[in-house]
py3Dmol code that shows the C-alpha trace and the ligand (Angstrom):
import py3Dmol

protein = """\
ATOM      1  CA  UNK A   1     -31.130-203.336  87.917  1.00  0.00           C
ATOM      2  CA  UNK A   2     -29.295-199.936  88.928  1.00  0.00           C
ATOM      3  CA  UNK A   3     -26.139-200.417  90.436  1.00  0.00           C
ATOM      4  CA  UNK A   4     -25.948-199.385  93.639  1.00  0.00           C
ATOM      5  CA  UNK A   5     -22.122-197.495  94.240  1.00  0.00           C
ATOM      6  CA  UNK A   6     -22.161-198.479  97.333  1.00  0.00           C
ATOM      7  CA  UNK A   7     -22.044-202.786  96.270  1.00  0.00           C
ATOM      8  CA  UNK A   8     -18.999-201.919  93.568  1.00  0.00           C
ATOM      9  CA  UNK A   9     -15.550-202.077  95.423  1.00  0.00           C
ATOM     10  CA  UNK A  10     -13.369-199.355  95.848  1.00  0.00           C
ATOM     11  CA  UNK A  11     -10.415-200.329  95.997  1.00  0.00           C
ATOM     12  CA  UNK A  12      -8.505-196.985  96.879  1.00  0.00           C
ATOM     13  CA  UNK A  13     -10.796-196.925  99.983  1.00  0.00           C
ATOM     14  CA  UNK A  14     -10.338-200.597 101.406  1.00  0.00           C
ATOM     15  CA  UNK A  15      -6.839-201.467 103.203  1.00  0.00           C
ATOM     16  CA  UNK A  16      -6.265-204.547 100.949  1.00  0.00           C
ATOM     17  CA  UNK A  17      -8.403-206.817 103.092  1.00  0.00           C
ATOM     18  CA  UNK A  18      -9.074-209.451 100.289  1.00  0.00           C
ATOM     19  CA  UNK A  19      -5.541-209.758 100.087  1.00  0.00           C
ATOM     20  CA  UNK A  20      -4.199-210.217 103.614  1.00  0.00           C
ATOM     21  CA  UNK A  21      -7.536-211.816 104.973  1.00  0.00           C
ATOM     22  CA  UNK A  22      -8.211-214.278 102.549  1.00  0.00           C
ATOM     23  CA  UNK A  23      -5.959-217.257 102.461  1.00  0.00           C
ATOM     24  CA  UNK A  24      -4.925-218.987  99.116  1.00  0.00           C
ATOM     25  CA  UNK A  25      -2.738-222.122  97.618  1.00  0.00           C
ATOM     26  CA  UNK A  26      -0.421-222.491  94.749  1.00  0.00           C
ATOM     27  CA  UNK A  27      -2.309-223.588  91.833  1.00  0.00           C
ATOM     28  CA  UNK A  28      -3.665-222.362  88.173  1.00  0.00           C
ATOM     29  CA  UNK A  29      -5.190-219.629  89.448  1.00  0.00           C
ATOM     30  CA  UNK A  30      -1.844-218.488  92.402  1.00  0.00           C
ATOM     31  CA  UNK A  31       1.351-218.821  91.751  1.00  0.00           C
ATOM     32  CA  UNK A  32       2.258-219.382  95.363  1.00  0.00           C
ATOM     33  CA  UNK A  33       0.458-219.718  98.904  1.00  0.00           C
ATOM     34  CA  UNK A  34      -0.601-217.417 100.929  1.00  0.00           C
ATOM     35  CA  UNK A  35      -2.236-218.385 104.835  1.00  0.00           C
ATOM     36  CA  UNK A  36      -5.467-216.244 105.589  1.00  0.00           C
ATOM     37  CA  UNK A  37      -4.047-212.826 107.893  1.00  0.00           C
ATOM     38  CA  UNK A  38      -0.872-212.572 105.711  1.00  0.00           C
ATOM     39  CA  UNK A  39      -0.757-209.955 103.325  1.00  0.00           C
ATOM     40  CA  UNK A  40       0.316-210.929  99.478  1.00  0.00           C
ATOM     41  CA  UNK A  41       4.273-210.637  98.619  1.00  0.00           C
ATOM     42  CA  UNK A  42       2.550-208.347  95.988  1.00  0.00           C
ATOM     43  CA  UNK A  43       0.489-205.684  98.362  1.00  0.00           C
ATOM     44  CA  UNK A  44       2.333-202.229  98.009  1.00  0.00           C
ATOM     45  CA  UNK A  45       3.040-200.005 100.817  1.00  0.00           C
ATOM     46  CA  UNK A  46      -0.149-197.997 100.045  1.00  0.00           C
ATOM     47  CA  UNK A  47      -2.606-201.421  99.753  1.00  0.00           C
ATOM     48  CA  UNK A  48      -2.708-201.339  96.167  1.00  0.00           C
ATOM     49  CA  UNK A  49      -1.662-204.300  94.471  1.00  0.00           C
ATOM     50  CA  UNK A  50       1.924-204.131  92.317  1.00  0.00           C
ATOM     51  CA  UNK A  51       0.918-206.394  89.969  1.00  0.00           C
ATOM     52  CA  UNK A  52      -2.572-205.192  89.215  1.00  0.00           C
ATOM     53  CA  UNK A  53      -2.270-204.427  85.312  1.00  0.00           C
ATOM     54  CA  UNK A  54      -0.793-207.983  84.863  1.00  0.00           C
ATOM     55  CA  UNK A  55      -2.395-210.161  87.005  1.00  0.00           C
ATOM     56  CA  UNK A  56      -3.406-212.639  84.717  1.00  0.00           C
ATOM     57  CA  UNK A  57       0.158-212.859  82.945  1.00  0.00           C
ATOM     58  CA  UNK A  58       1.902-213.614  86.524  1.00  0.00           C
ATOM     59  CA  UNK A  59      -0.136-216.559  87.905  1.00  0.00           C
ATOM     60  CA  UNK A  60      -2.532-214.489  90.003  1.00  0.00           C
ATOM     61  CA  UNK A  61      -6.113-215.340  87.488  1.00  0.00           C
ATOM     62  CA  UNK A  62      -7.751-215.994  90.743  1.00  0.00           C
ATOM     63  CA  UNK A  63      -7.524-212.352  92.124  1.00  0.00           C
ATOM     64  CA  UNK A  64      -9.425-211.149  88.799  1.00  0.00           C
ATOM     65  CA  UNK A  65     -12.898-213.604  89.744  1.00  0.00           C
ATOM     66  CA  UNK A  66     -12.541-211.953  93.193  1.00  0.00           C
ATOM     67  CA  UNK A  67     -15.501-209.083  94.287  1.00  0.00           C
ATOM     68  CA  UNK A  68     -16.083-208.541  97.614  1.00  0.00           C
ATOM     69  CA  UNK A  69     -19.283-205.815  96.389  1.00  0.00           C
ATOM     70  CA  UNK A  70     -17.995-203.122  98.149  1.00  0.00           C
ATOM     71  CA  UNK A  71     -17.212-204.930 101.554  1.00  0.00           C
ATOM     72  CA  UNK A  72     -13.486-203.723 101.805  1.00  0.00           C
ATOM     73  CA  UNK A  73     -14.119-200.174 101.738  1.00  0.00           C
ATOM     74  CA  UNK A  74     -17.271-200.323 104.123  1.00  0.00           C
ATOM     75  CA  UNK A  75     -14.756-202.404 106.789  1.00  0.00           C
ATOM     76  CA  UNK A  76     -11.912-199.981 105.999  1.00  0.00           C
ATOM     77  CA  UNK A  77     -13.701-196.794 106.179  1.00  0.00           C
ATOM     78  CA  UNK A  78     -17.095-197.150 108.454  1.00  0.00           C
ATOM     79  CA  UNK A  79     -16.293-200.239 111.103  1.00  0.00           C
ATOM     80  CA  UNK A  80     -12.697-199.354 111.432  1.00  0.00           C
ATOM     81  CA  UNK A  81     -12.947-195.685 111.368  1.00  0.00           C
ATOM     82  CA  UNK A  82     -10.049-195.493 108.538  1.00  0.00           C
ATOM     83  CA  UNK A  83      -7.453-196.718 110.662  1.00  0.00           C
ATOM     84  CA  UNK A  84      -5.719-199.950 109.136  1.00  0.00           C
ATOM     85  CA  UNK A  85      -3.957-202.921 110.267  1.00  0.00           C
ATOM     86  CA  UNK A  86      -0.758-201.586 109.970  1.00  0.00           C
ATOM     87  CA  UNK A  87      -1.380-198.174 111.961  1.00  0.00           C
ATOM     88  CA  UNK A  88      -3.046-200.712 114.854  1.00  0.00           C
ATOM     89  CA  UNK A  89      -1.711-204.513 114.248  1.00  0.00           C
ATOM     90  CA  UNK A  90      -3.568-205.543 117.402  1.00  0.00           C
ATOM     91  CA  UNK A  91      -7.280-204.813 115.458  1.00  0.00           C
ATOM     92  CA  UNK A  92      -6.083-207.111 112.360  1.00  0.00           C
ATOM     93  CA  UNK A  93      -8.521-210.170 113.468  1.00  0.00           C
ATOM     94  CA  UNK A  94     -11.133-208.491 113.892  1.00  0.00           C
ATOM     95  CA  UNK A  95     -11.021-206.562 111.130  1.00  0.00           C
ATOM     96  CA  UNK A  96     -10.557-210.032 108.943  1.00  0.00           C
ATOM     97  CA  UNK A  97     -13.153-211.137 110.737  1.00  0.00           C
ATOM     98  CA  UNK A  98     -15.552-208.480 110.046  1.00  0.00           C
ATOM     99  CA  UNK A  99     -14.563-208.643 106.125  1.00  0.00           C
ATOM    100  CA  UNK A 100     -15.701-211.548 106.393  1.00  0.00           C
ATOM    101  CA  UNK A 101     -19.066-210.787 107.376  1.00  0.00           C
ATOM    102  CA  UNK A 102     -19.556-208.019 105.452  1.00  0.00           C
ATOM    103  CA  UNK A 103     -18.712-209.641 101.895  1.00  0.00           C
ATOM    104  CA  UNK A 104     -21.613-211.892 102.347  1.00  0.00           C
ATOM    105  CA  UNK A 105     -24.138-209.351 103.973  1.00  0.00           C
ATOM    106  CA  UNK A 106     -22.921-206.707 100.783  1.00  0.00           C
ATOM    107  CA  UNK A 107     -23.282-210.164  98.022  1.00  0.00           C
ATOM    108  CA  UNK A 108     -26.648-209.887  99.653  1.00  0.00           C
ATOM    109  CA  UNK A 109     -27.466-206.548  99.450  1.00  0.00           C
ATOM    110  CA  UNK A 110     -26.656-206.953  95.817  1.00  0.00           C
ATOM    111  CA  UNK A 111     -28.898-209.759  95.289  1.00  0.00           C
ATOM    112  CA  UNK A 112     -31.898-207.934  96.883  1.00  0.00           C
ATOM    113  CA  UNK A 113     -31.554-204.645  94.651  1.00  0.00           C
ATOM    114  CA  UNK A 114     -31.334-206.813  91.633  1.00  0.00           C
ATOM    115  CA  UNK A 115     -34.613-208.633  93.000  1.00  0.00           C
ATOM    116  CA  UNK A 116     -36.355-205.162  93.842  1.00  0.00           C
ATOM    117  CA  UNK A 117     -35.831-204.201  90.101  1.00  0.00           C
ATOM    118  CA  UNK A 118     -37.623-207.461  88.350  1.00  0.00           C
ATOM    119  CA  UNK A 119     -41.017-206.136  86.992  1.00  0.00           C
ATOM    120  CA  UNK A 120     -42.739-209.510  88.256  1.00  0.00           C
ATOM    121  CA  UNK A 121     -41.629-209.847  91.356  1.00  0.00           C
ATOM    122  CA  UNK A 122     -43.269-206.396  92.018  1.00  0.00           C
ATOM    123  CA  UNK A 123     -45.799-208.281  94.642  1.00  0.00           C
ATOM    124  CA  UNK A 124     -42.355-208.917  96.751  1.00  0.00           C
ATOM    125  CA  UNK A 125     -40.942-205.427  96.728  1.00  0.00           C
ATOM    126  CA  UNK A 126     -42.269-204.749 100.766  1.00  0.00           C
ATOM    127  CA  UNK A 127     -40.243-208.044 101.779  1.00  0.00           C
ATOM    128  CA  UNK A 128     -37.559-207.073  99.886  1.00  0.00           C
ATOM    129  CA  UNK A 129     -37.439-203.772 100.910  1.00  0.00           C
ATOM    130  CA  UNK A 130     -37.669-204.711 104.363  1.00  0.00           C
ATOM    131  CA  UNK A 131     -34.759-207.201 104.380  1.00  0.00           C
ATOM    132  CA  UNK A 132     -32.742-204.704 102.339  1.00  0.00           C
ATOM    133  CA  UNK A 133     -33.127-202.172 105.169  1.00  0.00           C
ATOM    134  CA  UNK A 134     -32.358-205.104 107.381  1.00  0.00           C
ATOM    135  CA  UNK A 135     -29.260-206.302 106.254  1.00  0.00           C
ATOM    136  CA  UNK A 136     -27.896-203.063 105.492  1.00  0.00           C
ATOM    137  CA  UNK A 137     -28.476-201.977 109.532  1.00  0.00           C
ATOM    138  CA  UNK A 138     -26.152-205.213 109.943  1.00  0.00           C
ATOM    139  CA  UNK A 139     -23.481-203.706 107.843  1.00  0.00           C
ATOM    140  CA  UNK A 140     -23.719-200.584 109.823  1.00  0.00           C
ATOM    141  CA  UNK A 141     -22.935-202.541 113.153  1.00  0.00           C
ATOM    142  CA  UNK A 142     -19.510-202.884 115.011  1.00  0.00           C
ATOM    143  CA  UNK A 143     -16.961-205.541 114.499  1.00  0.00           C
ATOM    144  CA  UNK A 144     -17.912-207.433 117.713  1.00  0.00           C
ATOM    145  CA  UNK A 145     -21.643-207.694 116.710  1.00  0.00           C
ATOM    146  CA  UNK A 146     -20.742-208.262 112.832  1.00  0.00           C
ATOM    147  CA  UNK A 147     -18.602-210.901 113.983  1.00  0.00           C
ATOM    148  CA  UNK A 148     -21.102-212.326 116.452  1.00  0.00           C
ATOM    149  CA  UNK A 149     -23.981-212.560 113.301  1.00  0.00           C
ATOM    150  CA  UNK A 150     -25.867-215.696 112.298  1.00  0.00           C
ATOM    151  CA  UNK A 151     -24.818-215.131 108.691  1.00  0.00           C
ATOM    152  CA  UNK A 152     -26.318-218.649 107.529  1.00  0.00           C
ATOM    153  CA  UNK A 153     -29.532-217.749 109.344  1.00  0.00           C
ATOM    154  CA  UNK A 154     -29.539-214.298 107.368  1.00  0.00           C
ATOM    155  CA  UNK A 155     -28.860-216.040 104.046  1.00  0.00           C
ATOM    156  CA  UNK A 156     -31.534-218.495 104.529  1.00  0.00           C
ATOM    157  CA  UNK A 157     -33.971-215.502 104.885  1.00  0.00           C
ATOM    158  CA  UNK A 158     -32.671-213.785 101.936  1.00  0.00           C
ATOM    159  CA  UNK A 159     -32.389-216.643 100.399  1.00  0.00           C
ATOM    160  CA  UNK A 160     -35.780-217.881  99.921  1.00  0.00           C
ATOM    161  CA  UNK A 161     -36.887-214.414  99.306  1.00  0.00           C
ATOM    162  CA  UNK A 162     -34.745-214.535  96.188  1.00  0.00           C
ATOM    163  CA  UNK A 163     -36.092-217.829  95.059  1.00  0.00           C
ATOM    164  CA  UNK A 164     -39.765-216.432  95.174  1.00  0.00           C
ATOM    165  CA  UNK A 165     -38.877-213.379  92.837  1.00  0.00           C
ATOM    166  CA  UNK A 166     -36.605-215.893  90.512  1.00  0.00           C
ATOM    167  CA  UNK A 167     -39.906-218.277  90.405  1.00  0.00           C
ATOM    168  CA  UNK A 168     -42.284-215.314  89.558  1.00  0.00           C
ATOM    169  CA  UNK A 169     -39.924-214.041  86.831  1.00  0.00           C
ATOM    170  CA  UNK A 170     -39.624-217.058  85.295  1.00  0.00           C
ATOM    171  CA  UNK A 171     -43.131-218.033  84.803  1.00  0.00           C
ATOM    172  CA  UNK A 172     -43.361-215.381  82.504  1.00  0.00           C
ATOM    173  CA  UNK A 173     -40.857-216.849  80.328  1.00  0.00           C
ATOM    174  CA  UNK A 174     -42.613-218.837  77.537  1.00  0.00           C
ATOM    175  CA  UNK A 175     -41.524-222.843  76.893  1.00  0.00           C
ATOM    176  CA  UNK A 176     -40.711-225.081  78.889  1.00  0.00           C
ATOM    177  CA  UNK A 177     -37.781-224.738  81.920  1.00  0.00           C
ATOM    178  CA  UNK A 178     -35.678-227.026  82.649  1.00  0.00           C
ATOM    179  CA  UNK A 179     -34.388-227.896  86.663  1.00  0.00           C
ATOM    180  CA  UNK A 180     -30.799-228.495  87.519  1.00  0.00           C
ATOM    181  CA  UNK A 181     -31.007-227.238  90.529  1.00  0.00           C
ATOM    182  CA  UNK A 182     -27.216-227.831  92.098  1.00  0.00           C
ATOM    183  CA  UNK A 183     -26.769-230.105  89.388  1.00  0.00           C
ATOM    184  CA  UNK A 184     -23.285-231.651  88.254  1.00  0.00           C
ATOM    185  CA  UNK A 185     -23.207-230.474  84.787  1.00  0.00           C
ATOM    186  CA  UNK A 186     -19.356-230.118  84.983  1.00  0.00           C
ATOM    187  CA  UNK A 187     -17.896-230.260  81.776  1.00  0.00           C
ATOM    188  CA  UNK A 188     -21.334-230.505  79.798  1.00  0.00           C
ATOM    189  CA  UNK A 189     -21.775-230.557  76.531  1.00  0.00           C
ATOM    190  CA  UNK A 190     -24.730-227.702  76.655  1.00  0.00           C
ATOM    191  CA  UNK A 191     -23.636-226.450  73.339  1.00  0.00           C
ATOM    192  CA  UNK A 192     -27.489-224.439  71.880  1.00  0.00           C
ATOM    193  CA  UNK A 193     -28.770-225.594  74.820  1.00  0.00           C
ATOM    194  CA  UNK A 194     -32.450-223.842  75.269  1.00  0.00           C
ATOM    195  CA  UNK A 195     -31.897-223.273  78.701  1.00  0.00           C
ATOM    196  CA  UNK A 196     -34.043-220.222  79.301  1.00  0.00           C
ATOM    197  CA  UNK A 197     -35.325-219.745  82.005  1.00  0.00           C
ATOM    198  CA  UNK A 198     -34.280-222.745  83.456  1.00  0.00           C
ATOM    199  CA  UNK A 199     -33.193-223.148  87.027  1.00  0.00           C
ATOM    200  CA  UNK A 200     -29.406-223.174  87.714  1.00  0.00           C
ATOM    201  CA  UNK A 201     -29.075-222.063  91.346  1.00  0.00           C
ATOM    202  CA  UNK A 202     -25.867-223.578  92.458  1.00  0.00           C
ATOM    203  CA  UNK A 203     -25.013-225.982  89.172  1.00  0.00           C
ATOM    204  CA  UNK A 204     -22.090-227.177  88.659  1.00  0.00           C
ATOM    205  CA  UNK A 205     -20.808-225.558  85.341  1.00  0.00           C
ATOM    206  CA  UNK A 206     -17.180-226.080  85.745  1.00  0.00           C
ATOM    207  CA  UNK A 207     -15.356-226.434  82.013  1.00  0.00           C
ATOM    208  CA  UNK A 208     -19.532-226.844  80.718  1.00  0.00           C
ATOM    209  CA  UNK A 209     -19.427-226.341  76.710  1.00  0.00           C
ATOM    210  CA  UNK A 210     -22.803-223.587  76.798  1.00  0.00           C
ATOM    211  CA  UNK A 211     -21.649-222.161  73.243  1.00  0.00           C
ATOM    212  CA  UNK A 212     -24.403-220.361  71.592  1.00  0.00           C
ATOM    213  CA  UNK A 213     -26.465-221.339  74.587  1.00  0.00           C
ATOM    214  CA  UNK A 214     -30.159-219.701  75.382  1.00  0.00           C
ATOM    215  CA  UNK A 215     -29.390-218.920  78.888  1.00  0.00           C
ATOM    216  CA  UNK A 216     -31.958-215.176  79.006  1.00  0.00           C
ATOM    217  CA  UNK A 217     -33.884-215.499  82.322  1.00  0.00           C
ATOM    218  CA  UNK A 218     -32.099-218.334  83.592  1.00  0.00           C
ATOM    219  CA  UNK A 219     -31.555-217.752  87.366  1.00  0.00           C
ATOM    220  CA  UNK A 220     -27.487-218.813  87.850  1.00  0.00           C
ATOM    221  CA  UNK A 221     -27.211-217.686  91.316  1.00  0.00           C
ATOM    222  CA  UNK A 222     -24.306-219.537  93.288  1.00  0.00           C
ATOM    223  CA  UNK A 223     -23.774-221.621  90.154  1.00  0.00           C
ATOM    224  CA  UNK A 224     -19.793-222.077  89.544  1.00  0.00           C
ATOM    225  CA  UNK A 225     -18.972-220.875  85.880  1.00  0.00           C
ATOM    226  CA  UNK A 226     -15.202-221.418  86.032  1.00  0.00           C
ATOM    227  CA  UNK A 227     -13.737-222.084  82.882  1.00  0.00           C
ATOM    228  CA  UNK A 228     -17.713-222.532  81.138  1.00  0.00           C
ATOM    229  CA  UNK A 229     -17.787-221.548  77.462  1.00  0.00           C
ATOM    230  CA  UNK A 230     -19.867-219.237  76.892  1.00  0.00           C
ATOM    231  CA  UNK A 231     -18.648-218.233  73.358  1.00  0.00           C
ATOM    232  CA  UNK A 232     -21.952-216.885  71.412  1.00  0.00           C
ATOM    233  CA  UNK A 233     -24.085-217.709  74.437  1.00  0.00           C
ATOM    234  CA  UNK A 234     -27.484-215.354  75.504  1.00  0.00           C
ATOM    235  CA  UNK A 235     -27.478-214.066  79.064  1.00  0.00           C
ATOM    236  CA  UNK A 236     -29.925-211.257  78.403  1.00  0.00           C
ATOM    237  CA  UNK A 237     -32.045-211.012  81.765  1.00  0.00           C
ATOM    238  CA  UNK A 238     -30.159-213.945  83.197  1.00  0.00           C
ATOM    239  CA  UNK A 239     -30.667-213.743  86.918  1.00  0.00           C
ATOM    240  CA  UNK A 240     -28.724-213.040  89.561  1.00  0.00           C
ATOM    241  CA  UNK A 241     -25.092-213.616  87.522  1.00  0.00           C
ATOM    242  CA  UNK A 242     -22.319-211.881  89.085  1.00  0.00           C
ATOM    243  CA  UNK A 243     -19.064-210.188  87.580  1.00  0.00           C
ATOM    244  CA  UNK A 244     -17.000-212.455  89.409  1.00  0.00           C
ATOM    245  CA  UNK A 245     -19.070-216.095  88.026  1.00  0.00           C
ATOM    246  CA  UNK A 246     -18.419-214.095  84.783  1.00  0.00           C
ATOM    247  CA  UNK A 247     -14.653-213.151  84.929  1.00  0.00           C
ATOM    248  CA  UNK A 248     -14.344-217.143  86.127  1.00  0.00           C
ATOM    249  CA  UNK A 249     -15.583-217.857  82.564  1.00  0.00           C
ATOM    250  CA  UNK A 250     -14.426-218.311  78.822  1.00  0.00           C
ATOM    251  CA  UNK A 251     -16.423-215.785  76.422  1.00  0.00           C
ATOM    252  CA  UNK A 252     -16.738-213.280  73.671  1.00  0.00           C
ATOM    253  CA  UNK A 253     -17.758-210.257  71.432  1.00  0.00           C
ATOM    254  CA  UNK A 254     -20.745-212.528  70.375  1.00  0.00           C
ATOM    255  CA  UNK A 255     -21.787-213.286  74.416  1.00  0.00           C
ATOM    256  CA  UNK A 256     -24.715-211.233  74.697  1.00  0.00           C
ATOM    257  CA  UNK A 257     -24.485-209.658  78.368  1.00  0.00           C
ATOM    258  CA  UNK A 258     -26.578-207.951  81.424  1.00  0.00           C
ATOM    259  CA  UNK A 259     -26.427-204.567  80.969  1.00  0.00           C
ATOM    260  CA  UNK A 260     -25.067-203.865  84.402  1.00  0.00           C
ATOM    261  CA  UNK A 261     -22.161-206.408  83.913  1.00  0.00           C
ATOM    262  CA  UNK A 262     -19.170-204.993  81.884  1.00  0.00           C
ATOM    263  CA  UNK A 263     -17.568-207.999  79.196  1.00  0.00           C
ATOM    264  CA  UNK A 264     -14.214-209.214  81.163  1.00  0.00           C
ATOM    265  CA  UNK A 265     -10.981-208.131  79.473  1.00  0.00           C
ATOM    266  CA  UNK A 266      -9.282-211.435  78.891  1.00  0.00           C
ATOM    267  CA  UNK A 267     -12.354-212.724  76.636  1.00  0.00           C
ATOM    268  CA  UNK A 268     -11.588-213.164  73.210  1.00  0.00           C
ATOM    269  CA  UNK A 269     -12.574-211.477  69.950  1.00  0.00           C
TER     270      UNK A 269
END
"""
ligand_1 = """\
8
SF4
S -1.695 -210.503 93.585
Fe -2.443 -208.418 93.915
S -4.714 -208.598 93.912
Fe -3.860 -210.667 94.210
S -3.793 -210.929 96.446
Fe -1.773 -210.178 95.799
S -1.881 -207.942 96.043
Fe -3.998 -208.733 96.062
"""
view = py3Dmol.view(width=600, height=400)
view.addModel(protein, "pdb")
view.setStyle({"model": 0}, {"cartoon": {"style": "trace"}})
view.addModel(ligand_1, "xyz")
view.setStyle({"model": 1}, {"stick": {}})
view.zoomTo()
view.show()
């Protein structure tokens, strides 16, 4: 998969929309709450964040498994025209509103260029082409109409395109792959698991021991990796992993990665 600039935030562009839009509560991963519309006691004058070099180190661990794929600076720049919610207070909702929107169309987008780039799913590459030009017309609308989308009806589209290319990319894998489709495999002990190929969409993998695990070709989209232990663990060709599933997890020099996704800086060794 190429990465596609335009699905990588940039966050010199955006107007610090994740963190005045998005609400959150004191916890592990915040050290204090924060409703949705209020901007962060740590959001500096000129929307960067004054804390971002030690975010980890000052309670704020959730902010670094947070990617809106390039959302922010499309809001910021295109639908808003540049001008923030500071400069016009009165546009705030909407714009919230419309971040919103756009994080999940953009997560999209991302999906589908990943897809487009699997050698077997090269039968699909007209539907996904075709949604790909779709979705990213949506992105290009105006608040009112972003705000007025069917986003679950879009995702449901997408959605089962995905599955199709995951299913024809797996088949190719040889043995046999396991289903845990949405499964609760919270705090498993998956330790060598042969899990490739398998099915993960939407597990449960929360605290999940997957040391030294065979995960290459296993599809993980939507599955919830916080805290997992992937120490030693495969994900060569895994499908449809994101940086934030992998900044939410425990890993190290020995986790072999995607080439597109860079090894988070808290891992060990
Ligand atoms: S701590 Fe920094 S990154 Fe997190 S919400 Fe506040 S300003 Fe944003």
């Amino acid at each position: 998969m190429s990465a596609d600039l335009s699905l990588v935030s940039d966050c010199g562009s955006c107007f610090g929309l994740c963190c005045v839009a998005l609400p959150f509560a004191k916890s592990a991963d915040f050290a204090q709450n924060k409703p949705a519309g209020t901007p962060c006691g740590n959001l500096s004058d000129d929307f960067r964040c004054g804390i971002h070099a030690r975010l980890r180190e000052s309670g704020y661990s959730g902010c670094t498994v947070f990617d809106c794929f390039g959302a922010g600076q499309k809001v910021s720049q295109l639908t808003f025209g540049g001008v923030d919610w500071r400069r016009e207070p009165a546009s705030a909702p909407a714009m919230f509103t419309a971040f919103a929107v756009m994080r999940q169309l953009h997560e999209l987008l991302r999906y589908l260029n990943e897809a487009i780039g699997l050698p077997a799913a090269a039968p699909l590459v007209p539907r996904l082409r075709r949604a790909t030009d779709d979705v990213e017309a949506m992105t290009r609308e105006d608040a009112d109409t972003l705000a007025a989308l069917d986003v679950p009806e879009v995702r449901a589209g997408v959605s089962e395109l995905l599955r199709e290319a995951s299913e024809l990319t797996r088949a190719g894998l040889p043995g046999r792959r396991r289903n845990h489709r949405g499964a609760d495999l919270i705090g498993a002990k998956l330790r060598r698991a042969a899990l490739r190929g398998a099915n993960l969409r939407g597990a449960y993998l929360i605290g999940a021991d997957l040391r030294d695990a065979d995960l290459r070709g296993a599809d993980v989209i939507g599955a919830d990796l916080r805290g997992a232990d992937l120490r030693g663990a495969d994900l060569t060709d895994v499908l449809f992993l994101t940086q934030p599933q992998l900044n939410a997890a425990r890993g190290d020099a020995a986790t072999r990665l995607p080439a597109t996704l860079a090894r988070p800086g808290h891992w060990t060794g």
